[in-house]
C-alpha positions, 0 to 999 in steps of 0.5 A: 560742249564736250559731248558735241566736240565738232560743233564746240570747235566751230563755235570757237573758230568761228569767234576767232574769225569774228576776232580777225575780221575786227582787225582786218577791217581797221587795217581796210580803214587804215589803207583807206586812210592813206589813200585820202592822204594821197587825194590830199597830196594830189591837191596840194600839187594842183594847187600850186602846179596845174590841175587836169589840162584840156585844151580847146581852141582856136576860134575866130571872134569878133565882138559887135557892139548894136545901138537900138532907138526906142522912143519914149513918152513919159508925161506928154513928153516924147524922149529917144532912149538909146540901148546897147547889146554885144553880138559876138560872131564866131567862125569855127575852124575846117581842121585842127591837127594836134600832134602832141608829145608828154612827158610824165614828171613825178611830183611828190608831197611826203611819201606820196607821188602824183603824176605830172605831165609836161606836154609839148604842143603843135597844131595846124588850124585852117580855115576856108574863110572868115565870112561868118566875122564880117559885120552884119547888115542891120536895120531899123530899130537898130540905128547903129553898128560897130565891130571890134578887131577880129581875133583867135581864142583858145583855152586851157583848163587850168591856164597856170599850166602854159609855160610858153605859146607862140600863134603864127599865121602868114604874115608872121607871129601874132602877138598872144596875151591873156584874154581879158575880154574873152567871148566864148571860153571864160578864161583863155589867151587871145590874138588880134587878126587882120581887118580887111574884108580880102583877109575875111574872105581869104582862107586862114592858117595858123600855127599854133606852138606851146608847152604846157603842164598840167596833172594827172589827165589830158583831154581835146575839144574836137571844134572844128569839122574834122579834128585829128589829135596824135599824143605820144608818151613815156607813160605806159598805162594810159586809160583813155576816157571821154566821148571818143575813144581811139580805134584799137588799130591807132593804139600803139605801144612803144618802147617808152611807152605809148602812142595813140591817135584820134579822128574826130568828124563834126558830124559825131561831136556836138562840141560845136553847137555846145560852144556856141551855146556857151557850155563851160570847159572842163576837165576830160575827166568829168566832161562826160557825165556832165552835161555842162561841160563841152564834150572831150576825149583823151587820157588820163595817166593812171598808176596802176601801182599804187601803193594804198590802194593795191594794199587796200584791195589786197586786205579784201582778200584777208579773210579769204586767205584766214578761213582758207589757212584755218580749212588747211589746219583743221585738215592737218588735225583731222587726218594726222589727229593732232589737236590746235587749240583756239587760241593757236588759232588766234595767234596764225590769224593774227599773223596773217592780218600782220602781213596787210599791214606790213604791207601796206607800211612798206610799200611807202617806201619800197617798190610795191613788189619788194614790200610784198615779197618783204612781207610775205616771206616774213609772215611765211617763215614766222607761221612756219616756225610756229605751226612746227611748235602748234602741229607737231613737227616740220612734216606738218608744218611744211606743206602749210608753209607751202600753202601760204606761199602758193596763197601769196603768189595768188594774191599778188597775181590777182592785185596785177590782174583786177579784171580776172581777180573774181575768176582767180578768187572763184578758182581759188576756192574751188581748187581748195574745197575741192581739195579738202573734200577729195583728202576726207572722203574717206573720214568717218566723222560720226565715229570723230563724235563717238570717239571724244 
């Protein structure tokens, strides 16, 4: 290897390199770790708070109970058996008008955080009529018909997450309870109606008041012809998700953080039909991708600051900042000839993979920027310090300190901006190469091999 020193540097850089990338990948799995813990901490809390919450509702039903006759001969005898089937009626309302208000109430399990929201609930429901609940006619081999009180049905995802409800209609409150009987939501509370067939007939509107809790997404069911939902909050980064997505114009943000509104025709939604099918509620968030699932749209509070995650996503970029940093030095050597030994290598590296994991420890207990800037600033000084000792004096060490903290600034823009970070990253290496090519366009690396 004497006779060929380039090649015996890259082989020895590249075996550093390898020696960093071990490393890096165990501090990956251990931001992967944490991330689990944090999934961990997520469940804790819906296990003993409310899971995601999406409401759907109100719906008047009416259960029917048939009586059929078929005669049956067994052994020359000729018996009447009777038998019984439930018909459930459904009438759909014309228009729900929701206008709700969040608030976002922070629930930790150790170090770790999980967005709760407390929601404040009012909605208009009408109806042109009730026709669709009065009892149907029936003939033979129906010899029978009896109907129940008509009632109301609305649900929640996760109904440990209602804190209070109140139903009003024109003659006052309605009286809500569990549905322990429910006809087309497999958990949900109920209201019995008026029974008289003018009340059928009539047009109906209820009010419909209620606070609920829930974590971390919230989501509607558009069930009548024309659904109108407005959701205010003092979360600023919503991701909305589900069927329908708001118009950029009725996307607004506020001071406190966002409002937004959507418009739902039953002429764009199959909620309806999925309903009378008998298609589950779910949580918005997997309603979408799951055909047995009534179709929904709202919005999930993300945290774009998750710790575990931006350090998991910054250590992608380890190797990249290693590699870039080694280009640096092995330039400095080139143009000043001052020669760094492998092992000095090691040693620059391994502070650079330092910083992902004091990173990634800090940002538990800081604010995810103060633990970048405690880290970044630590690691800087330290491999100035040493690549004074490593290349020979401060002019040397310098403008690598210079590169690192230009490094650091990038790195953390691209962790703000995940949707320009391959432009960032693309750009970054360009400007490097571009760089280290301009600076040696005039060394003759053949006479570097003739003269070792």
């Amino acid at each position: 290897m004497k006779r060929f020193p380039l090649l015996a540097k890259a082989v020895s850089l590249g075996a550093v390199v390898m020696v960093l990338m071990v490393g890096l990948s165990m501090i990956g799995g251990l931001a992967s770790e944490r991330m689990g813990y944090r999934a961990q901490a997520a469940s804790s809390v819906r296990e003993s708070l409310a899971g995601p919450q999406t409401i759907a509702g109100v719906v008047a039903t009416r259960r029917c109970t048939s009586t059929t006759e078929k005669t049956v001969e067994k052994e020359k005898v000729k018996t009447v058996e009777r038998t019984d089937s439930t018909i459930v009626l459904k009438a759909l309302p014309q228009s729900a008008r929701w206008t709700t208000t969040s608030k976002i109430e922070p629930r930790y399990r150790g170090l770790y955080k999980v967005n709760s929201f407390g929601l404040d609930v009012k909605s208009r429901i009408e109806w042109t009529d009730l026709k669709a609940l009065a009892v149907p006619q029936f003939k033979a081999p129906v010899v029978a018909l009896s109907c129940d009180v008509p009632q109301v049905e609305f649900a929640v995802s996760d109904p440990r997450g209602v804190r209070n409800v109140t139903l009003k209609g024109l003659a006052g409150a309605l009286v809500v309870q569990p549905n322990n009987h429910p006809e087309v939501f497999r958990t949900g509370f109920a209201a019995q109606l008026p029974t008289s067939v003018a009340a059928l007939e009539a047009p109906l509107a209820l009010d419909l008041a209620m606070e609920l809790v829930g974590l971390e997404s919230l989501g509607f069911v558009p069930l009548a012809v024309e659904n109108s939902v407005t959701l205010k909050s003092n979360w600023a980064h919503p991701s909305f998700l589900g069927a329908f997505l708001p118009n950029p114009s009725d996307r607004k943000p506020t001071a406190a953080g966002f409002e937004v509104s959507w418009s739902v025709s039953s002429l764009a939604s199959n909620a309806r039909s999925q309903l009378v099918k008998g298609v589950a509620l779910c949580d918005v968030r997997i309603a979408s991708s799951h055909e047995g699932c009534l179709q929904s749209f709202g919005v999930d509070f993300i945290d774009p600051i998750n710790p575990a995650s931006l350090s998991e996503r910054a250590t992608k970029y380890g190797i990249l900042f290693i590699v870039l940093t080694f280009a640096g030095i092995v330039l400095l050597e080139v143009l000043k000839g001052e020669a760094v030994h492998p092992v000095q290598y090691l040693l620059i590296g391994a502070a650079m993979a330092a910083f992902f994991l004091l990173l990634l420890s800090l940002s538990e207990h800081v604010a995810f920027v103060w633990a970048y800037v405690a880290a970044a600033v630590a690691c800087v000084l330290l491999l100035t310090v040493y690549a004074k000792a490593a290349l020979g004096g401060w002019k040397r060490a310098l403008p690598m300190s210079a590169g690192l903290a230009v490094l650091y600034g990038v790195l953390y823009l691209v962790l703000q901006s995940e949707q320009h970070a391959l432009l960032a990253g693309s750009l970054l290496v360009f400007a490097v190469l571009a760089g280290v090519m301009l600076m040696t366009r005039n060394v003759k690396w053949g006479r570097i091999h003739e003269g070792a």
